[in-house]
N, C-alpha and C positions, 0 to 999 in steps of 0.2 A: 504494500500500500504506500502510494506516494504522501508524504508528508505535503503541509502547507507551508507556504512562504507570503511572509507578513514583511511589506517595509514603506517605508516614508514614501513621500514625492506628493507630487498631484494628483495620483491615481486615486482609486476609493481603496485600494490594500485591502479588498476581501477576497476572498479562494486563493487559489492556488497560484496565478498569476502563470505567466511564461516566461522563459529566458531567451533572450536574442544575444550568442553569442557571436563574436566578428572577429578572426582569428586573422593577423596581418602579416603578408610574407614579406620583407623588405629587409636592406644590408641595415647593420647595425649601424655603422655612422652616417644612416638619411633619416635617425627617426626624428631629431632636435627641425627638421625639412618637414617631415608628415606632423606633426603635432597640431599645426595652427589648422592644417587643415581637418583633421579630425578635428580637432575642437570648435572650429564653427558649425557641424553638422551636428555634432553632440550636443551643445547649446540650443540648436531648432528644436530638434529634437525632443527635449529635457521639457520644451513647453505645451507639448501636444497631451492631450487628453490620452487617461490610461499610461502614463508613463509613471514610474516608480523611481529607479537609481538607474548610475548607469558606472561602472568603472573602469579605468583602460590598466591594464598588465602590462608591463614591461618585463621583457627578457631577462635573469641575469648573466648570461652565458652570449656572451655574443655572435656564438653561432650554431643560436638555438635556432630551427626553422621559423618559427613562428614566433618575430621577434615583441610585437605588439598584438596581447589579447583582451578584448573589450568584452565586457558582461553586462550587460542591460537587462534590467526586470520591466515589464510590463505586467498591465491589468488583463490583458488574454489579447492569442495571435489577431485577432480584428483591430484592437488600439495598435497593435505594430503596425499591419498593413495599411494601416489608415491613413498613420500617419509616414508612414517608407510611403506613399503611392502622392503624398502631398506635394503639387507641384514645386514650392518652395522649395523642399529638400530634394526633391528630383534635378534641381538646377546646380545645387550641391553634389550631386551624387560620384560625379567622375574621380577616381584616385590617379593621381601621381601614376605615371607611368613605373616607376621603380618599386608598385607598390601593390600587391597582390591582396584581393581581402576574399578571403573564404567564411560567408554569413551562413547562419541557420539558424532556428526557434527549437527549442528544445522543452520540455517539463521533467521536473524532478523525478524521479522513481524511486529514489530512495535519500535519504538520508540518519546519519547515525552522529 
């Protein structure tokens, strides 16, 4: 039985919610290059109805494949799509050519 996840932000934080994880392939010294642009999408983002938290991973190995990993909670995969499908953030969407993003929505299954 999947456990619930309960957290802050602007969403309403009831059920179980989803995770949109964003796993970034890119060399270790462009991520100080990718940040600002992550960070303005992250910010749009952060204000859309059904959003929860959102946090970015950093690598400590610098030639770990996936040097930047992002975890974002939402209120359920509809407040994601909603707001990924928003033309605003569609205009944002492109990454850095140096800079690979492998997304997917995911729910807990277990935790201990």
């Amino acid at each position: 039985m999947a456990a619930e996840f309960r957290a802050g932000g602007n969403g309403s934080g009831e059920g179980p919610g989803i995770t949109f994880i964003n796993a970034f392939e890119l060399p270790a010294k462009r991520i100080d290059e990718f940040l600002p642009h992550w960070l303005g999408r992250a910010e749009l983002l952060s204000k859309a109805p059904g959003f929860r938290d959102n946090r970015l991973h950093r690598a400590v190995a610098p030639d770990t494949r996936f040097q930047l990993v992002s975890i974002a909670h939402w209120d359920s995969p509809d407040a994601w799509r909603t707001a990924d499908n928003d033309p605003r953030f569609q205009q944002r969407l492109s990454s850095p050519d140096f800079a690979m993003a492998d997304p997917a929505l995911f729910r807990v299954v277990v935790e201990f």
